[in-house]
ZADO-1210 file (C-alpha; in nm, 4 decimals, padded with zeros to 6 digits):
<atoms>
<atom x="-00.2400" y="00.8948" z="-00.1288" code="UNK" pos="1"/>
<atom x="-00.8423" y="00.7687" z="-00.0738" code="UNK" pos="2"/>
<atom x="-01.1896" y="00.8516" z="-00.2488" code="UNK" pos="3"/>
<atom x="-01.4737" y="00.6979" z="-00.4252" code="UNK" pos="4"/>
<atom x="-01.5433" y="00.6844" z="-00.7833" code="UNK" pos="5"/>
<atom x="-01.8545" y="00.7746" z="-00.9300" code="UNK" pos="6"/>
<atom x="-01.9040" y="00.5068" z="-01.2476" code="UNK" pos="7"/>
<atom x="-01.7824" y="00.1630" z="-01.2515" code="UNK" pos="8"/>
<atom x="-01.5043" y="00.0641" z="-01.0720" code="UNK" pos="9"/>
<atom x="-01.6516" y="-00.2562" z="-00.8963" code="UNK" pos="10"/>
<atom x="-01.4622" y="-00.5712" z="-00.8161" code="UNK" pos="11"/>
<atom x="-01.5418" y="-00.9131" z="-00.9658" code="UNK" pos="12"/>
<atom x="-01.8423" y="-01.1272" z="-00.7869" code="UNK" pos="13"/>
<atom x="-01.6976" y="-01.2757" z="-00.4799" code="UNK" pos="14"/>
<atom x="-01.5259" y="-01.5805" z="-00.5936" code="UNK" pos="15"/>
<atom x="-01.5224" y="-01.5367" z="-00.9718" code="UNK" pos="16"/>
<atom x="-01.2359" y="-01.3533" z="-01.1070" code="UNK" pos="17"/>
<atom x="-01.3561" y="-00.9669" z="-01.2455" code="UNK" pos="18"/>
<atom x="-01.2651" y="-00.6584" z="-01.4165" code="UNK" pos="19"/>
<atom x="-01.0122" y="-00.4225" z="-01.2505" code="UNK" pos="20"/>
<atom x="-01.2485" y="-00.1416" z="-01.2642" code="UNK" pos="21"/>
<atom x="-01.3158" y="00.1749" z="-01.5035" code="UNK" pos="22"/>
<atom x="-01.2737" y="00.5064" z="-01.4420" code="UNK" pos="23"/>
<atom x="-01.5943" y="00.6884" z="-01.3449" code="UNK" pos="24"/>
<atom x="-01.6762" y="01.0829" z="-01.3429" code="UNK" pos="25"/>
<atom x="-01.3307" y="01.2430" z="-01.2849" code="UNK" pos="26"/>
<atom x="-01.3984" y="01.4810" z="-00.9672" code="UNK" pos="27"/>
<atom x="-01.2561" y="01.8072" z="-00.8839" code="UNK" pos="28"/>
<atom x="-00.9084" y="01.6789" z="-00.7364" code="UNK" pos="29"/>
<atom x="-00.7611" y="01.8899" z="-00.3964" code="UNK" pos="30"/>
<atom x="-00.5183" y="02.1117" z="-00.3924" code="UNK" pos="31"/>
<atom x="-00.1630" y="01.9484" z="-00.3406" code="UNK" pos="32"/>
<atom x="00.0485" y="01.9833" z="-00.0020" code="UNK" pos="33"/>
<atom x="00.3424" y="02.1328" z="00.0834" code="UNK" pos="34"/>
<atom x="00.6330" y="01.8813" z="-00.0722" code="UNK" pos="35"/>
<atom x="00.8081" y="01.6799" z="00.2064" code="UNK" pos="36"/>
<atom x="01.1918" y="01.5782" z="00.2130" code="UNK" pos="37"/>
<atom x="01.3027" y="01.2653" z="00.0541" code="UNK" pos="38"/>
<atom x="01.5490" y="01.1961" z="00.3311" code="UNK" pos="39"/>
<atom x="01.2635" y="01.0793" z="00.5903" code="UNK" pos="40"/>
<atom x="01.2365" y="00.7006" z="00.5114" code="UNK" pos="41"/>
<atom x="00.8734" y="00.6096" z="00.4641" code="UNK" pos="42"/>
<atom x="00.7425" y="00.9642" z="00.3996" code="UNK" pos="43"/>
<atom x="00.6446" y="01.1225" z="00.0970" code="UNK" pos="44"/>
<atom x="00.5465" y="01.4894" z="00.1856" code="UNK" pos="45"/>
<atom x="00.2639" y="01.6666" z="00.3450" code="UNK" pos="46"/>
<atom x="-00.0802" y="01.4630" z="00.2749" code="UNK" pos="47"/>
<atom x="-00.2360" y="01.6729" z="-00.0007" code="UNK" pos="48"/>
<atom x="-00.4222" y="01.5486" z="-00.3130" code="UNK" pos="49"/>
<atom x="-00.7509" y="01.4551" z="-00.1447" code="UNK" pos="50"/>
<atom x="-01.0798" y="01.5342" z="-00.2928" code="UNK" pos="51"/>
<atom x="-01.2552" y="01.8418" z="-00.2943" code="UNK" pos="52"/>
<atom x="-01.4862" y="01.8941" z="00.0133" code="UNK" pos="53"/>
<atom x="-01.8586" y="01.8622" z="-00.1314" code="UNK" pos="54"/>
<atom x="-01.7673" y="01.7756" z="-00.4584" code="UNK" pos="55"/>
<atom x="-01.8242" y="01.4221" z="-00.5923" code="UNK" pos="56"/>
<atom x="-01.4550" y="01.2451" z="-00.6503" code="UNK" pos="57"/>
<atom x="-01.2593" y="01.0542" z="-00.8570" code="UNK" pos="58"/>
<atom x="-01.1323" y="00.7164" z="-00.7941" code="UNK" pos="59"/>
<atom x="-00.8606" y="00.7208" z="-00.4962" code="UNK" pos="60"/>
<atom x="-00.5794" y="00.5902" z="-00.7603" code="UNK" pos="61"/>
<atom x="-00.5836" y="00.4951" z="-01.1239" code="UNK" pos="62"/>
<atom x="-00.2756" y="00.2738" z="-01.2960" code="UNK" pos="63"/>
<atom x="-00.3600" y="00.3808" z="-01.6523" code="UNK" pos="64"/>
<atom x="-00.2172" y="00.1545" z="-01.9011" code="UNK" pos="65"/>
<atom x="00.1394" y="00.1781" z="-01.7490" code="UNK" pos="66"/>
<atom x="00.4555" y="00.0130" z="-01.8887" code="UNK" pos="67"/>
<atom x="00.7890" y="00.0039" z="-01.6729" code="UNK" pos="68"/>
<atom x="01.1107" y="-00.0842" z="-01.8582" code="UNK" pos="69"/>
<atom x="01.4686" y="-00.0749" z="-01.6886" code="UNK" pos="70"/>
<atom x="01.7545" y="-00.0083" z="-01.9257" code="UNK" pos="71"/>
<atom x="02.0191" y="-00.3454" z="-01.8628" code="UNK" pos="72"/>
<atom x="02.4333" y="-00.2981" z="-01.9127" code="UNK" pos="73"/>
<atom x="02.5010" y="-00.3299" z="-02.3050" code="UNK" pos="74"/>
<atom x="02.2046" y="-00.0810" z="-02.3797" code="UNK" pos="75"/>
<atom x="01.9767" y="-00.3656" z="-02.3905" code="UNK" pos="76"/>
<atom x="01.6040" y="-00.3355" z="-02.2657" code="UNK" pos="77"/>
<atom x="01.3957" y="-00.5427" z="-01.9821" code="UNK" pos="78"/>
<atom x="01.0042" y="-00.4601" z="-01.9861" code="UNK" pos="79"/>
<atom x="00.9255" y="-00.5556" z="-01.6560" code="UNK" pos="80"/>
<atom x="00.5388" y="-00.4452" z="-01.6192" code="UNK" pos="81"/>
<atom x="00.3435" y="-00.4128" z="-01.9773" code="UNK" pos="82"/>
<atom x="00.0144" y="-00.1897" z="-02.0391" code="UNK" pos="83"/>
<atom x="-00.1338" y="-00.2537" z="-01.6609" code="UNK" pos="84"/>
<atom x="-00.4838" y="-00.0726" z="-01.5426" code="UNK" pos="85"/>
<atom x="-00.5854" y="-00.0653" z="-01.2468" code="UNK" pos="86"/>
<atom x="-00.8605" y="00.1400" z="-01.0092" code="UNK" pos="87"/>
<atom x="-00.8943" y="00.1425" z="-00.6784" code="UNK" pos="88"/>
<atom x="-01.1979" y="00.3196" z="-00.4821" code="UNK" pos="89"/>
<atom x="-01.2135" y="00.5025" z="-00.1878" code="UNK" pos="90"/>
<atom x="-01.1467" y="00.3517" z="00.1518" code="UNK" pos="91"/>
<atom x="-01.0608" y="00.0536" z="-00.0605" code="UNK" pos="92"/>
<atom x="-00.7714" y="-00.2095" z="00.0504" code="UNK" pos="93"/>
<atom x="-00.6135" y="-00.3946" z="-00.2236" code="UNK" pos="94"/>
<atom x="-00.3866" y="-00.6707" z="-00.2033" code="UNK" pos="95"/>
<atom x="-00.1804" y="-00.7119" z="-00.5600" code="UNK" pos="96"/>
<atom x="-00.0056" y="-01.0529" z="-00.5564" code="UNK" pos="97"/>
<atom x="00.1903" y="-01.2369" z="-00.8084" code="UNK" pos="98"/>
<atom x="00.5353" y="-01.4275" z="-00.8683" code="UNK" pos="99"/>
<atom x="00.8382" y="-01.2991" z="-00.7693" code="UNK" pos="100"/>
<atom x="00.9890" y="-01.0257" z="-01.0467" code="UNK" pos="101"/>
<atom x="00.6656" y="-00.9492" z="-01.1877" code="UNK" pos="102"/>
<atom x="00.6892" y="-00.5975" z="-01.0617" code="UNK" pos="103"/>
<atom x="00.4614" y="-00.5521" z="-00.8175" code="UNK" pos="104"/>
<atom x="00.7194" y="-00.3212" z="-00.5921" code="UNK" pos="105"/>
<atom x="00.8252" y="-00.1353" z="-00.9724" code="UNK" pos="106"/>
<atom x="00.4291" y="-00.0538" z="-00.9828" code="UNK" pos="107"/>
<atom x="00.4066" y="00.0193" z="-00.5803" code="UNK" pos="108"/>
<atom x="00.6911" y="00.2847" z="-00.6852" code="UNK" pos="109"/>
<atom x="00.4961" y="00.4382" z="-00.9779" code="UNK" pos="110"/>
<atom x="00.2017" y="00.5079" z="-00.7630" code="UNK" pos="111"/>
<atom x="00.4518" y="00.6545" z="-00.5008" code="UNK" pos="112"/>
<atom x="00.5934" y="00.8920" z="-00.7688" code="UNK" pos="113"/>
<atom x="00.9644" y="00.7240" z="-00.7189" code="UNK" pos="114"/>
<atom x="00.9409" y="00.5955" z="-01.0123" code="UNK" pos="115"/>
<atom x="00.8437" y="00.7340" z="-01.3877" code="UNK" pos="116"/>
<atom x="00.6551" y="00.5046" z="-01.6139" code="UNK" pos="117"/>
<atom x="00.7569" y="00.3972" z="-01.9577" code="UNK" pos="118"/>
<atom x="00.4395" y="00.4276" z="-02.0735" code="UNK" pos="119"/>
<atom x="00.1203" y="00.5522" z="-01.9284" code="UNK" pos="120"/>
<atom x="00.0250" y="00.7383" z="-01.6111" code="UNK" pos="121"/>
<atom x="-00.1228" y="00.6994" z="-01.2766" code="UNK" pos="122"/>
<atom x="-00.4056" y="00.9703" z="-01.1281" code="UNK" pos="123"/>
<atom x="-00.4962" y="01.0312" z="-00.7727" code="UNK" pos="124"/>
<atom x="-00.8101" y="01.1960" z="-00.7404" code="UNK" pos="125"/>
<atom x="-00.8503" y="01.2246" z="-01.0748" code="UNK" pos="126"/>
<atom x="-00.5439" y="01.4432" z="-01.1339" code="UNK" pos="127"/>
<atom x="-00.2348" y="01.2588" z="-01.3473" code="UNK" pos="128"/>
<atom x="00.0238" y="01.2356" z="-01.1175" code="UNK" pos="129"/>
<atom x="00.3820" y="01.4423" z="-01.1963" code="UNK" pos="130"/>
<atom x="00.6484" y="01.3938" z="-00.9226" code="UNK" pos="131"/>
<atom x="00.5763" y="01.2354" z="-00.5623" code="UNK" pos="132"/>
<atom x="00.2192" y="01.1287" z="-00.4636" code="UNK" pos="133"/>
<atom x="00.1964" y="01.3864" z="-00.1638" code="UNK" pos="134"/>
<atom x="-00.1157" y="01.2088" z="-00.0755" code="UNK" pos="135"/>
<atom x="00.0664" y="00.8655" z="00.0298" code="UNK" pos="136"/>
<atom x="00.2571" y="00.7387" z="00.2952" code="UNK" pos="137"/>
<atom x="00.4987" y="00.4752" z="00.2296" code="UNK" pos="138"/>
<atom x="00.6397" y="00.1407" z="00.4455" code="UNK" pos="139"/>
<atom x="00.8601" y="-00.0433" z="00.3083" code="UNK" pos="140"/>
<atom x="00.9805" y="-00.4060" z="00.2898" code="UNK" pos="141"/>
<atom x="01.3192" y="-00.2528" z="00.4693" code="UNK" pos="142"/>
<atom x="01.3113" y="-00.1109" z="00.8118" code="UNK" pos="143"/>
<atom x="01.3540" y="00.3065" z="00.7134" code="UNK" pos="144"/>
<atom x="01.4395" y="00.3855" z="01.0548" code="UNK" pos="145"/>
<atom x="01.7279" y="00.6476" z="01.1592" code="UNK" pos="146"/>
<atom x="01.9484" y="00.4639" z="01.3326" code="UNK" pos="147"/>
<atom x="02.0626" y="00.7743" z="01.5524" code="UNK" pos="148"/>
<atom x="01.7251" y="00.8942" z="01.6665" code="UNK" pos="149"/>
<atom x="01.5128" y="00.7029" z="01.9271" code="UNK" pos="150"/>
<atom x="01.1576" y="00.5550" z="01.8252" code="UNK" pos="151"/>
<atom x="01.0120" y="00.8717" z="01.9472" code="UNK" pos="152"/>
<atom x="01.2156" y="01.0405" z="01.7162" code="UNK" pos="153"/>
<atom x="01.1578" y="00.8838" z="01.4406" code="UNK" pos="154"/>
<atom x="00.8103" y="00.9283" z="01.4653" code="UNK" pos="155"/>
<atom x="00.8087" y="01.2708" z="01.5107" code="UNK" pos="156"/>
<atom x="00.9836" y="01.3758" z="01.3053" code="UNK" pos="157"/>
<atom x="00.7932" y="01.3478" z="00.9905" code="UNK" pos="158"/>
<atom x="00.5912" y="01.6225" z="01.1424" code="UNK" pos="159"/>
<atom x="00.8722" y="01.8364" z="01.2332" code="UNK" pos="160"/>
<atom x="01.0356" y="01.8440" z="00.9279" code="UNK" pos="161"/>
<atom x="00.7183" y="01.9905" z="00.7890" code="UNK" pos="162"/>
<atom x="00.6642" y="02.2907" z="01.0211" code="UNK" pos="163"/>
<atom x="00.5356" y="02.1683" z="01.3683" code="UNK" pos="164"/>
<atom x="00.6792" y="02.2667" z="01.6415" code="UNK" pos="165"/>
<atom x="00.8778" y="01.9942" z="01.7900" code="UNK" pos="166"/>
<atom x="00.7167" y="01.9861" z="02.1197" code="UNK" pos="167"/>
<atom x="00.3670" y="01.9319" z="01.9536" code="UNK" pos="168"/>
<atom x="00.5528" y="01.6560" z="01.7146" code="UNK" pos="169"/>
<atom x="00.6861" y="01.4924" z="02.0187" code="UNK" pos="170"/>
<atom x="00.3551" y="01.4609" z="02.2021" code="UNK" pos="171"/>
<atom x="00.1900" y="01.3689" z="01.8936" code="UNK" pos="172"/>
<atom x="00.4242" y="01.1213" z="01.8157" code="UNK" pos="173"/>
<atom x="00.3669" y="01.0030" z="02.2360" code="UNK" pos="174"/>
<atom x="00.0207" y="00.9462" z="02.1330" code="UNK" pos="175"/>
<atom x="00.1069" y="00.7032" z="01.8002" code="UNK" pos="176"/>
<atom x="00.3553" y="00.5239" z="02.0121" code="UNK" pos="177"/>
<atom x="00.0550" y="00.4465" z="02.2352" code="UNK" pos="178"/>
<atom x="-00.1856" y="00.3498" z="01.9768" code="UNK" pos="179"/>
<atom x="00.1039" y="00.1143" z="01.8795" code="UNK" pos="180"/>
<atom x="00.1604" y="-00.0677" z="02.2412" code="UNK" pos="181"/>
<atom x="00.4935" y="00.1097" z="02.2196" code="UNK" pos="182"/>
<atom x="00.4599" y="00.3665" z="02.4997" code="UNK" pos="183"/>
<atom x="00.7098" y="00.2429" z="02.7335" code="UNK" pos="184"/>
<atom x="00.9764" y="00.2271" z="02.4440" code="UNK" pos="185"/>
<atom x="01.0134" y="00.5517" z="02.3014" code="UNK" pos="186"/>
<atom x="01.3435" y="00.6322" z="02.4521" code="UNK" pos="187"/>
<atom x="01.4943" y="00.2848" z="02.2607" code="UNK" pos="188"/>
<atom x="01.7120" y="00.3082" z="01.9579" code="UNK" pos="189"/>
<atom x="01.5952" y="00.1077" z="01.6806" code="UNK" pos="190"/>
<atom x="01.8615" y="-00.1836" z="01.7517" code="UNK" pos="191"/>
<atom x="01.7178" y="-00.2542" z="02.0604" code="UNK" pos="192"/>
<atom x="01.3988" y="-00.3004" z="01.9026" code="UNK" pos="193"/>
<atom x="01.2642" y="-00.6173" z="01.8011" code="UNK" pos="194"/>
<atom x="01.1853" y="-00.6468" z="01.4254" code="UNK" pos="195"/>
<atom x="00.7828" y="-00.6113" z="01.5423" code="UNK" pos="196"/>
<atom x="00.8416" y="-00.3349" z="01.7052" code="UNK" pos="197"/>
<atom x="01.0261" y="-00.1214" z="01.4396" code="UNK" pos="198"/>
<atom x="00.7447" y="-00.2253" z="01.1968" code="UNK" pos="199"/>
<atom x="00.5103" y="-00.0604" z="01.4092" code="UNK" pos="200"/>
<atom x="00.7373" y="00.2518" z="01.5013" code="UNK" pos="201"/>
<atom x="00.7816" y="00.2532" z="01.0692" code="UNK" pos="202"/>
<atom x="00.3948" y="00.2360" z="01.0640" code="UNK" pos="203"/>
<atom x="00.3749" y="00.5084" z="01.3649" code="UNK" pos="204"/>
<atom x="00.5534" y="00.7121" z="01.1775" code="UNK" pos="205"/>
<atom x="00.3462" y="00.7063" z="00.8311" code="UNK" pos="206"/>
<atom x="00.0435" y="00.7274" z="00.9917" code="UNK" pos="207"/>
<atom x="00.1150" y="01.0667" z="01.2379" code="UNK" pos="208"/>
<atom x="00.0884" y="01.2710" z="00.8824" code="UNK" pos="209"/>
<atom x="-00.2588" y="01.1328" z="00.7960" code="UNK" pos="210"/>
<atom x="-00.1783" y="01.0333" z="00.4106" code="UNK" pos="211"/>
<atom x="-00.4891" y="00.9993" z="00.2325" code="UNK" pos="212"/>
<atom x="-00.2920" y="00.6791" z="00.0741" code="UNK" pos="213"/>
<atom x="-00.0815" y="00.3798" z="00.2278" code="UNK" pos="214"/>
<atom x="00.1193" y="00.1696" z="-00.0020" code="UNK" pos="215"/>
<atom x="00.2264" y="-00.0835" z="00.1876" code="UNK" pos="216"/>
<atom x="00.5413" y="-00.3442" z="-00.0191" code="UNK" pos="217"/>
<atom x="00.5507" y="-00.6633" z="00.1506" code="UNK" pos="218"/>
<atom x="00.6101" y="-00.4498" z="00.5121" code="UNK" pos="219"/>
<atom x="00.5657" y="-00.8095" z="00.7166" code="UNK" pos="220"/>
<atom x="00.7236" y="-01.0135" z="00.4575" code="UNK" pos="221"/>
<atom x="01.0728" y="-01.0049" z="00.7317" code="UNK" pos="222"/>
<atom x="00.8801" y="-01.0950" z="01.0597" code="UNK" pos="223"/>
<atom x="00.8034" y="-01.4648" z="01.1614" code="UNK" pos="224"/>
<atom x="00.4651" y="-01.6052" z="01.1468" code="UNK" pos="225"/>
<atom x="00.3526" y="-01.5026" z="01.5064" code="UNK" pos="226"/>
<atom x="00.4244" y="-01.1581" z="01.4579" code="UNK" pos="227"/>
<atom x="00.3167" y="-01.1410" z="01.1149" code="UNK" pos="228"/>
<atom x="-00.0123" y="-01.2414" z="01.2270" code="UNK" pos="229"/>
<atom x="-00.0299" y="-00.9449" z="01.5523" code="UNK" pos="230"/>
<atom x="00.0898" y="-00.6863" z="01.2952" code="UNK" pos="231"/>
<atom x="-00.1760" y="-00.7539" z="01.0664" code="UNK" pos="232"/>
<atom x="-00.4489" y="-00.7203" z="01.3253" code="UNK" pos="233"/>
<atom x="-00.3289" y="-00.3741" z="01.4532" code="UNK" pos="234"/>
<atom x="-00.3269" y="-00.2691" z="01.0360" code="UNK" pos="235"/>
<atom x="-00.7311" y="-00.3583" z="01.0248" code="UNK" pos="236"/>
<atom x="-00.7468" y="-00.1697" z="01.3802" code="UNK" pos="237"/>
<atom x="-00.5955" y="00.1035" z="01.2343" code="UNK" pos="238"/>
<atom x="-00.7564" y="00.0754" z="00.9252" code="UNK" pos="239"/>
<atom x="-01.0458" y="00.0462" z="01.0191" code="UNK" pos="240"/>
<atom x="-01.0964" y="00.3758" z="01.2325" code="UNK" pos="241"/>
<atom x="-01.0520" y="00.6167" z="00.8919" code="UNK" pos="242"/>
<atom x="-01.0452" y="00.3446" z="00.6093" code="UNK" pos="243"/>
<atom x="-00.7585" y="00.5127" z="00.4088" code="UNK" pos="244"/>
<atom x="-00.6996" y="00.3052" z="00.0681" code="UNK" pos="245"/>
<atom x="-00.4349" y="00.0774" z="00.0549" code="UNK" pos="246"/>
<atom x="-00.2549" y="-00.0895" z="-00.1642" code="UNK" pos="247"/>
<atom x="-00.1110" y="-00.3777" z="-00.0150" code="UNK" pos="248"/>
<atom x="00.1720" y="-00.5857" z="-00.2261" code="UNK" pos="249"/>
<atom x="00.2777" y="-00.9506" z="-00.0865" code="UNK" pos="250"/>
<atom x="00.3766" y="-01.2657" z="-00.2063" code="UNK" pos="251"/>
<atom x="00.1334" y="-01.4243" z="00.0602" code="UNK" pos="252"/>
<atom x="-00.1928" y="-01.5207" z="-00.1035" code="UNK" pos="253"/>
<atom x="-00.3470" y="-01.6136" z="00.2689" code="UNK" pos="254"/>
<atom x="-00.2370" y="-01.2769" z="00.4448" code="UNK" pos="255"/>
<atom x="-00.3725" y="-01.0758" z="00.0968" code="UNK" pos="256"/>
<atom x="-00.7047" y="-01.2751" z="00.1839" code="UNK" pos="257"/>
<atom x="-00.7144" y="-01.2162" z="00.4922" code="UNK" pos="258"/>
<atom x="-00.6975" y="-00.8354" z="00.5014" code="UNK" pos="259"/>
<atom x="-00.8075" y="-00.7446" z="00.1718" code="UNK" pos="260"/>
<atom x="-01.1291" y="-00.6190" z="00.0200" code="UNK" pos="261"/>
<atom x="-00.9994" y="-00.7365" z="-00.2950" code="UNK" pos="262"/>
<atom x="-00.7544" y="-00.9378" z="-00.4285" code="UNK" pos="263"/>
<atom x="-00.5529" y="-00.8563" z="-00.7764" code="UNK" pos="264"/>
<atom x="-00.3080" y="-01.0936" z="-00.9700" code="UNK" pos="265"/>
<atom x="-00.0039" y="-01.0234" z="-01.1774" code="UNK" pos="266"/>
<atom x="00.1392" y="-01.2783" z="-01.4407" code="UNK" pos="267"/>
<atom x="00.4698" y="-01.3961" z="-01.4218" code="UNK" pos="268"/>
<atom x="00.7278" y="-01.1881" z="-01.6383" code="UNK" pos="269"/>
<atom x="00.8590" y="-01.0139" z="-01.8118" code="UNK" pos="270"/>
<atom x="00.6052" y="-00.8282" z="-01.9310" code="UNK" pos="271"/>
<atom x="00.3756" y="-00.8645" z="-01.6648" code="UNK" pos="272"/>
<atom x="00.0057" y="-00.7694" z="-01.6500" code="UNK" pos="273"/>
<atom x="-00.3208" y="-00.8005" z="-01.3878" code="UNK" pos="274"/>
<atom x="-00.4743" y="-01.1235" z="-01.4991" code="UNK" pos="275"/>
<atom x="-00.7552" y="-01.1604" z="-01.2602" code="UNK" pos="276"/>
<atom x="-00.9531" y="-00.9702" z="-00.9642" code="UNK" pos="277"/>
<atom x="-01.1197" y="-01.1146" z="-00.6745" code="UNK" pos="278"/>
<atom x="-01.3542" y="-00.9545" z="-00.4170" code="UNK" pos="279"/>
<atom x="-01.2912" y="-01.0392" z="-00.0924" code="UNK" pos="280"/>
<atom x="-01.6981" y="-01.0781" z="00.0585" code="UNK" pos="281"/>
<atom x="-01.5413" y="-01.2277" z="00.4182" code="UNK" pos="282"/>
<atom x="-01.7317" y="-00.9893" z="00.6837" code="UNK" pos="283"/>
<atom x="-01.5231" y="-00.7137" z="00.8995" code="UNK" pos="284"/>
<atom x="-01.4199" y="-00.7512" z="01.1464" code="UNK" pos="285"/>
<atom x="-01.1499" y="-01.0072" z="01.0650" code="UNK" pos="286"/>
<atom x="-00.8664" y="-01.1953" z="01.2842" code="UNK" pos="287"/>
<atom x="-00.6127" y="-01.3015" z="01.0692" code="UNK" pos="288"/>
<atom x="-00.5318" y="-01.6405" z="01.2362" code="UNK" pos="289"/>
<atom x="-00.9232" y="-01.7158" z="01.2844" code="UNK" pos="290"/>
<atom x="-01.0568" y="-01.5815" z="00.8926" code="UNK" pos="291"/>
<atom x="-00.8145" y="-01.8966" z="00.7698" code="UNK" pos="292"/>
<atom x="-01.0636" y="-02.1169" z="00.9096" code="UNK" pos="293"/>
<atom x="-01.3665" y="-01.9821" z="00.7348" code="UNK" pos="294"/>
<atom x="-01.5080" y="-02.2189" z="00.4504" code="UNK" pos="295"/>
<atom x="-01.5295" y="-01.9128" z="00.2072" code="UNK" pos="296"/>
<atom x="-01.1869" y="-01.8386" z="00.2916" code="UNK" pos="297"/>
<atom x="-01.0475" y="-02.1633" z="00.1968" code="UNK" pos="298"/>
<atom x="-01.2747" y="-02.1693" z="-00.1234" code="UNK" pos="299"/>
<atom x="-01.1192" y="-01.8177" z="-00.2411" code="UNK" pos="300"/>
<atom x="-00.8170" y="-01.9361" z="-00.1456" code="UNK" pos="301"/>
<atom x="-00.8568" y="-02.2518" z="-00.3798" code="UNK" pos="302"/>
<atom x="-00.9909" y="-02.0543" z="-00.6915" code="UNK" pos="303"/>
<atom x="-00.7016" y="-01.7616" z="-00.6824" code="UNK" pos="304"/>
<atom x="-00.4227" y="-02.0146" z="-00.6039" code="UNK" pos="305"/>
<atom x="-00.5423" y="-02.2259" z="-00.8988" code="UNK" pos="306"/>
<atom x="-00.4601" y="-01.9062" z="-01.1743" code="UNK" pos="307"/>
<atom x="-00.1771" y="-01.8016" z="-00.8809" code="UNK" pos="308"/>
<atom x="00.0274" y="-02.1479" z="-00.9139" code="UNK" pos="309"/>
<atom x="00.0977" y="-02.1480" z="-01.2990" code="UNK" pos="310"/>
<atom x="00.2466" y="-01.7663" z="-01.3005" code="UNK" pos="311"/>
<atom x="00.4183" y="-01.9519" z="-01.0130" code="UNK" pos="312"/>
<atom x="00.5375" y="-02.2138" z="-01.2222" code="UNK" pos="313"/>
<atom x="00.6376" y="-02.0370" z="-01.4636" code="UNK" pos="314"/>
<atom x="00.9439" y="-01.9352" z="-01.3047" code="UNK" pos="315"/>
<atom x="01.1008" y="-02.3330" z="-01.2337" code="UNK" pos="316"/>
<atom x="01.0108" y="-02.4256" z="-01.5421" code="UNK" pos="317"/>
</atoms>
């Protein structure tokens, strides 16, 4: 769950709020992977669904008019997300922020495939998407670790339960641990990990099966500030060797900023929509504690937070 779209699918002028982006020339999609188990916590299959090699591709994901309603006790009805569009590009990261309970996570978990949509549909690589996006790795707000295996473990064994052999799993999962700063802790159970470090053993272990896609739902929103700010530098290391697309959902307009290429914002609910989109024109490479400082930085910041605050507001009124 990453490719570029053909037509127009461009972000607003840097500053001013734009479009979300239209659908260009639908590509030939790939061929699907081998389904995954639902039991591994922040997998969601074997990465399949990219594009076709040579051909020109689709947009990476496409929310296409979708409506999510939850049925309440007494029969009654809560529309949670109404008739939202969105496209995101290849190699594109996309921070979607809004007020708490205007379904950002509900949306995260259509694009996964968790969740069905009331209304509308969601493509990856131009193909509508039935059942689990086996192009996209998950991390979740939650740690998703076993609490029986060791770190090692639980990195490796997203690519065990898929067919490799465990002794290539386990020295491919040596590797990740590495690329997280983690090598001395493999042998550690995930309570005597700090909550850092089983973020980045959760993000080891999405990242060994090479999804096309990360959705990301608020995965630093637990940490304190420090480490918030550390794990969000390793994400734009990472991210930057292969730019996969992300979608990245937090209630943090600064951190969105800060890692973003663009920035999208939901209305308060019910009934919640994308109201606005802001490209991100800060140049790469970024520290996230340094970026803050930037004078374009704080003038974004200013013009999102000023349509931001009243969906805020909405909610203490």
């Amino acid at each position: 769950m990453g490719i570029a779209v053909t037509g127009t699918a461009a972000p607003g002028t840097p500053g001013t709020p734009g479009t979300l982006g239209t659908s260009g020339t639908l590509g030939t999609p790939g061929t699907l992977g081998t389904p995954g188990t639902l039991g591994t916590p922040g997998t969601l299959g074997t990465p399949g669904g990219g594009p076709a090699a040579g051909k020109r591709s689709a947009a990476s994901v496409e929310v296409c008019d979708v409506t999510i309603e939850f049925r309440l006790a007494g029969g009654a009805t809560y529309r949670a997300v109404q008739n939202a569009s969105l496209t995101v590009d290849a190699s594109e990261f996309v921070a979607i922020v809004g007020p708490t309970g205007c379904g950002k996570s509900a949306l995260l978990n259509v694009t996964a495939g968790l969740l069905a949509p009331s209304c509308g549909h969601v493509e990856i690589f131009g193909s509508r998407l039935a059942g689990l996006n086996r192009a996209a790795g998950y991390l979740f707000q939650s740690d998703a670790l076993f609490p029986w295996k060791t770190a090692l473990q639980n990195v490796a064994i997203g690519l065990e339960i898929n067919g490799t052999s465990a002794a290539d799993a386990r020295k491919r999962a040596q590797q990740w641990m590495a690329r997280m700063g983690l090598a001395e802790f493999g042998a550690r159970y995930p309570h005597m990990l700090s909550g850092g470090q089983r973020k980045r053993v959760g993000l080891a272990q999405v990242l060994i099966r090479d999804p096309h896609i990360l959705l990301m739902d608020e995965p630093f929103g637990p940490l304190d500030a420090q480490t918030r700010q550390i794990m969000g530098n390793l994400l734009l290391d990472l991210w930057s060797a292969d730019r996969k697309t992300v979608l990245f959902v937090t209630h943090d307009l600064e951190e969105a900023i800060a890692l973003s290429d663009r920035v999208v914002i939901m209305s308060a609910g019910p009934a919640a929509r994308f109201i606005g989109s802001w490209a991100v024109a800060l140049p790469r490479p970024r520290d996230i504690a340094e970026v803050k400082h930037d004078k374009a930085f704080q003038d974004l910041h200013r013009e999102i937070w000023a349509v931001l605050k009243a969906e805020v507001m909405k909610g203490y009124a």
